[in-house]
N, C-alpha and C positions, 0 to 999 in steps of 0.2 A: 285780652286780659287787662283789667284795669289797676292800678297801683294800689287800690281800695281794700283789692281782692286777695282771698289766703289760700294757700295752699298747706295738703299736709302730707310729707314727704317723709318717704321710706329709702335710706339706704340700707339694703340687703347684704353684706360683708360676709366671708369663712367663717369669722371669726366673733366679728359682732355686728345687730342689727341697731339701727338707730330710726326712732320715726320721731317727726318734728312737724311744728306747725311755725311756716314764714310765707314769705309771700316775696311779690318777684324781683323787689329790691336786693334780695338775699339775705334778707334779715331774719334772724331765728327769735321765734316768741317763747315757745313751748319744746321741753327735749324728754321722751323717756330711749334710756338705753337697754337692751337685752343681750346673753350670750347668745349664740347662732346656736352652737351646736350640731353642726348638718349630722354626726353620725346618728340621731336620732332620728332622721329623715325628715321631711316635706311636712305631713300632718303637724309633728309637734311645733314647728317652729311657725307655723302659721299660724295656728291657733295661739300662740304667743302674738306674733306681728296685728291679730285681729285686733287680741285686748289692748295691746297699745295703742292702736288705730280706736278706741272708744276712748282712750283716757285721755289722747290729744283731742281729741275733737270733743268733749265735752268741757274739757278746760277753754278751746278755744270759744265755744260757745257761752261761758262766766264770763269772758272779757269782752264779750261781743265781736269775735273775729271768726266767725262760722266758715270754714274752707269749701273752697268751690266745689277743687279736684283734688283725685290723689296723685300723686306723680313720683315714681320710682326708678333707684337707683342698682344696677344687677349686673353683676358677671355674667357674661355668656358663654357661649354660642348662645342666641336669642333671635326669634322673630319678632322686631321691635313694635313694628304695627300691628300685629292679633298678641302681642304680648305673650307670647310662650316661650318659658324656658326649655333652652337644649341642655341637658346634664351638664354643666359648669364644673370645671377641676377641682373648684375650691366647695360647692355645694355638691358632695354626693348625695343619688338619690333623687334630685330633683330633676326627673326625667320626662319631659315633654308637658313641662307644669304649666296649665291654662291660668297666670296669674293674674293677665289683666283682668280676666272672666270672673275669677276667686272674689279678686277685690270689688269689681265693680258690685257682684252681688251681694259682697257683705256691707259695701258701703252707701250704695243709691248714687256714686257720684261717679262721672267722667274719670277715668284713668289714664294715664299716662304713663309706658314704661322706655326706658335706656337704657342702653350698654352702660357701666359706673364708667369704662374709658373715655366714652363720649363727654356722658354729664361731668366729670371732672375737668375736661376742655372746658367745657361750659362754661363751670362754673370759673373757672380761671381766664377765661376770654371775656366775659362781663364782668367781673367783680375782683380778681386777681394781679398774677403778675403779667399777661399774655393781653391786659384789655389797651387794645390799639393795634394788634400784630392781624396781620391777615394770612399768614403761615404761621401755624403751632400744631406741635406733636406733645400731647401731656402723655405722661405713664402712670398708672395708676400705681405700684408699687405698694403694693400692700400683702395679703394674704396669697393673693393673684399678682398676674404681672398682665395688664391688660394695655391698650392705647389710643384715645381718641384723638380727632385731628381735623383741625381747621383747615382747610387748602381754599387760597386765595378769595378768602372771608366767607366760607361755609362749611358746615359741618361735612364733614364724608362718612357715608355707613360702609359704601360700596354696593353690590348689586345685591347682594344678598344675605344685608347686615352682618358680613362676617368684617370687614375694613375695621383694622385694629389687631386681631388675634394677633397682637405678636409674640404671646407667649409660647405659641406652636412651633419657632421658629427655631432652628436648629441651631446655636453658637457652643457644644461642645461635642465630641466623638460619644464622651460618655458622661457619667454623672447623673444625677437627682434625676428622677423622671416627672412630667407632667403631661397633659392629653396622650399619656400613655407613648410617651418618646423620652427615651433618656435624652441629657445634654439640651434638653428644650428650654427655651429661657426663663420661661415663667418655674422650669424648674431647679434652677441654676441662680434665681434673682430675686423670685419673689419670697415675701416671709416663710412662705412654710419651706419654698426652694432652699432658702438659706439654713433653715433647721436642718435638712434632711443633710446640705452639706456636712454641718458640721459632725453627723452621724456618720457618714461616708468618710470623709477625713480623720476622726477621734470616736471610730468605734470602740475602745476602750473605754474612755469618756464618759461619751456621750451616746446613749442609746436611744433605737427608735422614742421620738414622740420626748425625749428625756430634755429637750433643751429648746425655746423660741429664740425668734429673731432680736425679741426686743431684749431678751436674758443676755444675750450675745455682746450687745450692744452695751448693756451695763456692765460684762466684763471686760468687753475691750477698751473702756473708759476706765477701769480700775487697774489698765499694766496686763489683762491674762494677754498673753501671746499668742497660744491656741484662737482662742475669741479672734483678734486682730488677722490673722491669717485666713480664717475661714472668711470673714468680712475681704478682705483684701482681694482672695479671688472670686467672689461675689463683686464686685465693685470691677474685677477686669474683663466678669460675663459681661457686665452690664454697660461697661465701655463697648465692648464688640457688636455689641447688639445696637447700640447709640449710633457706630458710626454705620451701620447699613440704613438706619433712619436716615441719619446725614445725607449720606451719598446717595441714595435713592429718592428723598424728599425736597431736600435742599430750604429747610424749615427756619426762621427767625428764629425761634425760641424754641427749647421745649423743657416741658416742666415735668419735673421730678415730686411724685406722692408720698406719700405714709414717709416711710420707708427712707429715703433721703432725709426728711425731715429731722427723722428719729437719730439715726445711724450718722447723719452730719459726713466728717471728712473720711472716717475710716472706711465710706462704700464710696464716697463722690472723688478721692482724692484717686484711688486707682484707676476709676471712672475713667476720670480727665487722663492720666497718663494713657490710657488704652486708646484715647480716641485721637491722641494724637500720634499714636503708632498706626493706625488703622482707615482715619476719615480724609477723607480728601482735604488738603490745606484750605481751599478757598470756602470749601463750603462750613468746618471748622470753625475760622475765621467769622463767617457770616451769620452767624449762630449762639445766643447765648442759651446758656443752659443753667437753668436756676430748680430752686426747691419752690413750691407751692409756697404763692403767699397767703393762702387764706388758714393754711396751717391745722393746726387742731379741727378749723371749723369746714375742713372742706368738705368732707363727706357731704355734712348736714345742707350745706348751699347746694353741693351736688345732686341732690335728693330731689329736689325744687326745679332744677332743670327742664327735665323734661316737660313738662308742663309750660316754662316760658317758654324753651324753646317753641312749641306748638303754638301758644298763643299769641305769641309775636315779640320778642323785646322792645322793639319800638310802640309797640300800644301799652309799657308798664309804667309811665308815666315821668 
């Protein structure tokens, strides 16, 4: 792939979908945004991603930056090479969806699909706060709780592109459920994780679907208490869960998504106390642990991914 060349990249989200036209420097030309939607299922929200996929690429095509390929950003469980989605926590409905196939035939171009835990490495290993480390563990931290990972300067899918699920991973007895486990992290951490807590905790409150992560966020910056609490043990899952990364990976870095970003000290502050109750001192020690520096725009660099990755970063000029 040459520096010349554009790409036009789809990140997939619960919550919201974004497709963009940049290219492999990670630079964004073109944005439209849409809601997700997943309870409306797979058909409608495609034929949404379609038409956005015509209004990038005919703008790209006014300015003269016509994209090569598409290249996409997605929760999984996914089989990254035939590009098929396995039903994803956060997209219900989207059950064994041929999307590399989809797009390729609506679009005539080369596809490219990734885990969003991967391409958020990615994109934070090229362009980020992780670019120079040859150990990193990103979190995606968002709608989902996903994790891609550098291991001594390559990406790891593992054998059967599942390396990363660590939202499956068990850090409480009970609480929030996700992949159909209570106490699983992704449902214990991530955004909709943290909603559900605060419905579990302040069922008078707060009832199902009655409150988000980011609503949370701007009460516990206003003094609520409630707010602060349910963040707070959100913030000691996601300590617990950090230090089995720690101790099992022994990572330079690892970068905290969405979510960190948003939520700042009231998720990271109990964070850090939990992992120093919990992580091995030396590896602790050996290890910073930062919020994404590409911030607002990571998704969108994320998107773009897959495709340099494939292409090569050293051929982006």
């Amino acid at each position: 792939m040459q520096a010349t060349e554009f790409i036009l990249g789809i990140d997939v989200g619960g919550t919201k979908t974004a497709v963009v036209l940049g290219d492999c420097r990670g630079q964004i030309f073109e944005r439209v945004e849409l809601a997700t939607q997943p309870q409306r299922g797979f058909e409608a929200t495609f034929a949404e991603i379609v038409s956005a996929v015509q209004t990038i690429r005919a703008r790209g095509a006014e300015q003269g930056r016509p994209p090569r390929c598409v290249s996409v950003s997605i929760g999984g469980p996914l089989d990254i090479g035939r590009g098929i989605i396995y039903s994803p926590p956060n997209l219900p409905g989207w059950d064994d969806v041929p999307l590399k196939q989809l797009l390729a035939e609506q679009s005539g171009l080369d596809v490219y699909i990734e885990h969003d835990g991967n391409a958020g490495a990615l994109a934070e290993w090229y362009f980020g706060a992780a670019r120079g480390a040859r150990n990193v563990v990103f979190l995606t931290l968002g709608s989902g709780l996903g994790a891609g990972m550098i291991l001594d300067g390559r990406l790891y899918r593992g054998c059967c592109d599942l390396a990363g699920e660590v939202g499956h991973v068990r850090v409480a007895e009970t609480g929030p459920a996700a992949y159909g486990k209570a106490g699983s992290w992704e449902g214990c951490c991530s955004g909709t994780g943290i909603a559900r807590l605060a419905t579990l905790r302040y069922p008078q409150r707060w009832q199902a679907d009655g409150i988000s992560a980011r609503e949370l966020g701007e009460l516990a910056r206003a003094g609520d208490a409630d707010a602060q609490a349910v963040l707070a043990e959100a913030g000691r899952y996601l300590g617990r869960g950090l230090a089995i990364l720690l101790d099992l990976l022994n990572p330079e870095i690892v970068v905290l998504g969405a979510l960190a970003v948003r939520l700042g000290d009231f998720l990271s502050q109990p964070a850090r106390e939990e992992l120093q109750r919990e992580a091995l001192p030396a590896a602790l020690a050996a290890c910073r642990i930062v919020p994404a520096e590409l911030g607002a725009q990571l998704g969108d660099v994320a998107a773009l991914c897959a495709a340099i990755e494939a292409g090569g970063r050293q051929n982006c000029g």
